[in-house]
N, C-alpha and C positions, 0 to 999 in steps of 0.2 A: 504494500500500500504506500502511496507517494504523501509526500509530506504536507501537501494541500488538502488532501482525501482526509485524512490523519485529522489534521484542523480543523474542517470542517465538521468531520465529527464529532470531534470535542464542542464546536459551539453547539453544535445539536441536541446531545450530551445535557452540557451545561443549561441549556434552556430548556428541556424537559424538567431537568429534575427541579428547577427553581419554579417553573408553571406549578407540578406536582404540591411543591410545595406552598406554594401562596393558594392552592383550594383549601390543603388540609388544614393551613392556618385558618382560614376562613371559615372551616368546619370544627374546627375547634373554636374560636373564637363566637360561635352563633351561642355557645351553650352558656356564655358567660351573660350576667343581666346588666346592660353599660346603665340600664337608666337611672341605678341607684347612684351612679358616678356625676354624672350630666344634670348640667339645667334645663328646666322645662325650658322649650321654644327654642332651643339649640341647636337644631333638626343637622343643616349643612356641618358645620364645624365637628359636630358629633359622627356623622357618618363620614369626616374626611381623617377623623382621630382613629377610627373603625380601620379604614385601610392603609393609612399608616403603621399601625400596631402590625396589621396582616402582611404588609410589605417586608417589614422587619423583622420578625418572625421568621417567614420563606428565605430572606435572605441570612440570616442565622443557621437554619434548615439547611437550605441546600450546600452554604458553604463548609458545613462538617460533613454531610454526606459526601460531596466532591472531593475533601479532606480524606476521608478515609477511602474513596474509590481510587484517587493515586496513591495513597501511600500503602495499597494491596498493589497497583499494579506495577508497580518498581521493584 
């Protein structure tokens, strides 16, 4: 396999597993109750805190799992 083939896989890779993970966040994150957290009438701010939390999560997520997919495949 040529060294482009190779890269591109990895980006592939890499954005599967980070998608993967910002649902499971999202799925984990639905079970939690924000509205005890939040003010009434905060609707936007509240659901942009919502995927924020979920962004960062996926990206915590996926960058240990990628973490530990190369450091088995070396």
């Amino acid at each position: 396999m040529s060294g482009e083939n190779l890269s591109m896989l990895d980006f592939y890779l890499r954005v599967l597993v980070y998608l993967v993970c910002f649902v499971l966040s999202l799925y984990g994150l639905s079970a939690l109750d924000f509205n005890r957290f939040l003010k009434k009438g905060k609707v936007l701010p509240a659901q942009v805190l919502y995927y924020v939390i979920a962004c960062s999560l996926a990206y915590l997520m996926g960058s240990f799992l990628m973490a530990i997919i190369y450091r088995f495949q070396s």
